[in-house]
TORDO-38103 format. One line per field, with one value per residue: chain; x, y, z of N, C-alpha, C in turn; residue number from 1. Coordinates in steps of 0.2 Angstrom, whole numbers, plus 5000, padded with zeros to 4 digits. Example, Ala and Ser with C-alpha at 12.3 -4.5 7.8 and 13.67 -1.06 7.14 Angstrom:
REM TORDO-38103
ch	[A, A] $
n_u	[5066, 5064] $
n_v	[4972, 4989] $
n_w	[5039, 5035] $
ca_u	[5062, 5068] $
ca_v	[4978, 4995] $
ca_w	[5039, 5036] $
c_u	[5066, 5064] $
c_v	[4984, 5000] $
c_w	[5039, 5039] $
i	[1, 2] $
//
This chain:
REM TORDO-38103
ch	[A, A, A, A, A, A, A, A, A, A, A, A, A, A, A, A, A, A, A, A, A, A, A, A, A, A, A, A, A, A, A, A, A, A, A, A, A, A, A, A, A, A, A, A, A, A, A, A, A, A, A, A, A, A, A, A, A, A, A, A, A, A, A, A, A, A, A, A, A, A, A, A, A, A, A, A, A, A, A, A, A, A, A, A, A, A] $
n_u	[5004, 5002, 5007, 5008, 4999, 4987, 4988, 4991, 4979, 4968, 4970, 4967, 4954, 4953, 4961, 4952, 4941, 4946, 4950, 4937, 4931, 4932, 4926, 4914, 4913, 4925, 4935, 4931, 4933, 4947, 4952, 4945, 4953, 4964, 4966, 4962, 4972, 4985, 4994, 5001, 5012, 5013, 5018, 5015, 5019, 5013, 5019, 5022, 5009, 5001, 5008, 5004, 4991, 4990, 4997, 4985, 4975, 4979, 4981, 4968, 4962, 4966, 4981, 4978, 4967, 4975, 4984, 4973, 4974, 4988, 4987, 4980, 4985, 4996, 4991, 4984, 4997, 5007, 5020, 5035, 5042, 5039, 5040, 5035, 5035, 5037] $
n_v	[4994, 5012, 5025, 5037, 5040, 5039, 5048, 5061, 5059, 5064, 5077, 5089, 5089, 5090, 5103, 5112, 5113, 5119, 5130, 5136, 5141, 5155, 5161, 5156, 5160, 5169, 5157, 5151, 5161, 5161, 5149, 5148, 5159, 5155, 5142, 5146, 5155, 5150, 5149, 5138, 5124, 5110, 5100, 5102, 5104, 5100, 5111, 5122, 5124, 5127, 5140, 5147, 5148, 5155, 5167, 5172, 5172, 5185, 5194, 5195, 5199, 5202, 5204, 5196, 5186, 5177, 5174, 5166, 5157, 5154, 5146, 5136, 5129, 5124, 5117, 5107, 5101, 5105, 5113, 5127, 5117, 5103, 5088, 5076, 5059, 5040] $
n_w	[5000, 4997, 5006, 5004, 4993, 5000, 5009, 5003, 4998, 5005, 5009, 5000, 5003, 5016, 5018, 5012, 5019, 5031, 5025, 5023, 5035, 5034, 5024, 5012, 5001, 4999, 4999, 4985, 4976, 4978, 4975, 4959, 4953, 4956, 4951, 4936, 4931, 4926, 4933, 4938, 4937, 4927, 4934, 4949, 4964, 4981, 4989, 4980, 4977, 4986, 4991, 4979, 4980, 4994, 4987, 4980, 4987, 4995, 4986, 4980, 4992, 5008, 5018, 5029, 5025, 5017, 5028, 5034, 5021, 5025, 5036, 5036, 5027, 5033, 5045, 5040, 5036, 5027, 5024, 5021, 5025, 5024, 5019, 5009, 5008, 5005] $
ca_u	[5000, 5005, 5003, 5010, 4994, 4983, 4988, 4990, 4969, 4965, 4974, 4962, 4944, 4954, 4962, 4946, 4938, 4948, 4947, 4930, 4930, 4932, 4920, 4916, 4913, 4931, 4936, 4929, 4936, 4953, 4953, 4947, 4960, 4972, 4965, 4962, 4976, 4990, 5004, 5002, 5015, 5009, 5020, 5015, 5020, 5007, 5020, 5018, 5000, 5001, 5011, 5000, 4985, 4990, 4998, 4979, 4973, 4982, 4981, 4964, 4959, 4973, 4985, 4975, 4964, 4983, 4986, 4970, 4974, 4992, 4986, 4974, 4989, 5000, 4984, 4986, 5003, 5011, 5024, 5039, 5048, 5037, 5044, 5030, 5041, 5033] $
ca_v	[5000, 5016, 5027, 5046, 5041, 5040, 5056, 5066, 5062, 5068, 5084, 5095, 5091, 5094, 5112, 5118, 5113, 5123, 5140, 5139, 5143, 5161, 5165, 5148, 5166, 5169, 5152, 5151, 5166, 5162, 5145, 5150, 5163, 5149, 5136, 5146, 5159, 5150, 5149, 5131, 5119, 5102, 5095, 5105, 5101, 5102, 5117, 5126, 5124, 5131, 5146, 5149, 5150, 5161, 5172, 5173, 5177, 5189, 5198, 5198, 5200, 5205, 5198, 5192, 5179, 5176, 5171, 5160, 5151, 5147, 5142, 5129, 5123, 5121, 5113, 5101, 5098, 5107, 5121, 5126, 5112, 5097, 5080, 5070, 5054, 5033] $
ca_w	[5000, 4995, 5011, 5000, 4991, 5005, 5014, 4998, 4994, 5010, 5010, 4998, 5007, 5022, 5016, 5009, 5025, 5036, 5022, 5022, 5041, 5035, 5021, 5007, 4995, 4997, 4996, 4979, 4972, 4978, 4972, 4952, 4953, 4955, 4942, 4931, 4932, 4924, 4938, 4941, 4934, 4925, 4937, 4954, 4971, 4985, 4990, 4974, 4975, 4994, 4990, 4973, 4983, 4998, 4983, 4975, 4994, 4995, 4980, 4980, 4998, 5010, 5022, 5032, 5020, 5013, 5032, 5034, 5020, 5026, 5041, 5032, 5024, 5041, 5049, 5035, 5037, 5020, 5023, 5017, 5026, 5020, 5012, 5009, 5008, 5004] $
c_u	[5004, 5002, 5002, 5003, 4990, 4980, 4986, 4980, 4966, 4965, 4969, 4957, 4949, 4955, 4957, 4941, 4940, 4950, 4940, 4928, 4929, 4928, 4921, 4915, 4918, 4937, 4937, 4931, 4943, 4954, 4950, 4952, 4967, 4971, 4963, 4968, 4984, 4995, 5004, 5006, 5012, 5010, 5023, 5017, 5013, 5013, 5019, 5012, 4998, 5002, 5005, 4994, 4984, 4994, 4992, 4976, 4975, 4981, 4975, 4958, 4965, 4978, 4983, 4970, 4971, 4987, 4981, 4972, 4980, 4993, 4983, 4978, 4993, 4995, 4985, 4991, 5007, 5012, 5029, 5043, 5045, 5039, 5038, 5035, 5035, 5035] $
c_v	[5006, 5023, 5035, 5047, 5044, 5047, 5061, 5065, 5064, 5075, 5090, 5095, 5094, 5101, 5114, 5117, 5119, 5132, 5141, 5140, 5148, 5163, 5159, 5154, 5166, 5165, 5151, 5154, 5165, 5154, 5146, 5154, 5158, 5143, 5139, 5153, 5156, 5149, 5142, 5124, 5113, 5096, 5095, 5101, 5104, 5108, 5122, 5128, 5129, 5138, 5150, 5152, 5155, 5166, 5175, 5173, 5183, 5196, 5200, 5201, 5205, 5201, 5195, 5185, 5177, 5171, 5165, 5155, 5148, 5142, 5133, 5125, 5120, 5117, 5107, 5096, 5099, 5113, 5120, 5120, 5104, 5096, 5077, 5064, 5047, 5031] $
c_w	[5000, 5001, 5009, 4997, 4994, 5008, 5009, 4997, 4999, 5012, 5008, 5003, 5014, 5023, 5017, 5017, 5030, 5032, 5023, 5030, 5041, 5031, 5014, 5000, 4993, 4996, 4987, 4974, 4972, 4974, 4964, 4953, 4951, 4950, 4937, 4929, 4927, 4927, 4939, 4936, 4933, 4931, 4945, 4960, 4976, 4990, 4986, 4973, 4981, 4994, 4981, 4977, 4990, 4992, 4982, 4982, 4995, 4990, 4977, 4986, 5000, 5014, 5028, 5029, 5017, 5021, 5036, 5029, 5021, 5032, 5040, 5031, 5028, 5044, 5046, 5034, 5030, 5022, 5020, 5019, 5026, 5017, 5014, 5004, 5005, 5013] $
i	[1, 2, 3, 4, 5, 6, 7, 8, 9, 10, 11, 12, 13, 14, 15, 16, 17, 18, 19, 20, 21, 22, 23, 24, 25, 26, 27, 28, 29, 30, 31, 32, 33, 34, 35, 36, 37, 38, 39, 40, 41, 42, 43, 44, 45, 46, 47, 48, 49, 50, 51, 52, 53, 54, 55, 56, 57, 58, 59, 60, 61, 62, 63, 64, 65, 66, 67, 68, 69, 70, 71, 72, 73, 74, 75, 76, 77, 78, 79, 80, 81, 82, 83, 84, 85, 86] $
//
């Protein structure tokens, strides 16, 4: 069993779970921003995607929805100093 897999499919629901504690409006806004925006490599990392999405909080809210969402991702367990390993 492949356990990267595992953890990785549970990561998003849990993300969006813990953005949407602050507003599911600005949720929705920040996450199009970021899939359809362009910045995302074919062959992203779930840091890439972290930093992408508090970029696009950020930029269209302020630094605080920029700080909700990198909380979301530290709750999650994805900062800068995550290795997701097998």
């Amino acid at each position: 069993m492949d356990p990267q897999g595992h953890v990785c499919s549970i990561m998003p629901p849990w993300l969006v779970y813990n953005m949407s504690k602050s507003s599911d409006e600005k949720l929705g806004h920040i996450w199009w921003k970021v899939a359809t925006g362009g910045k995302i490599p074919i062959s992203c990392t779930f840091i890439q995607f972290a930093d992408a999405i508090v970029d696009a909080a950020e930029e269209l809210y302020d630094e605080e929805a920029a700080k909700i969402v990198r909380d979301a991702w530290n709750t999650v367990g994805v900062s800068k100093n995550t290795t997701l390993t097998d």
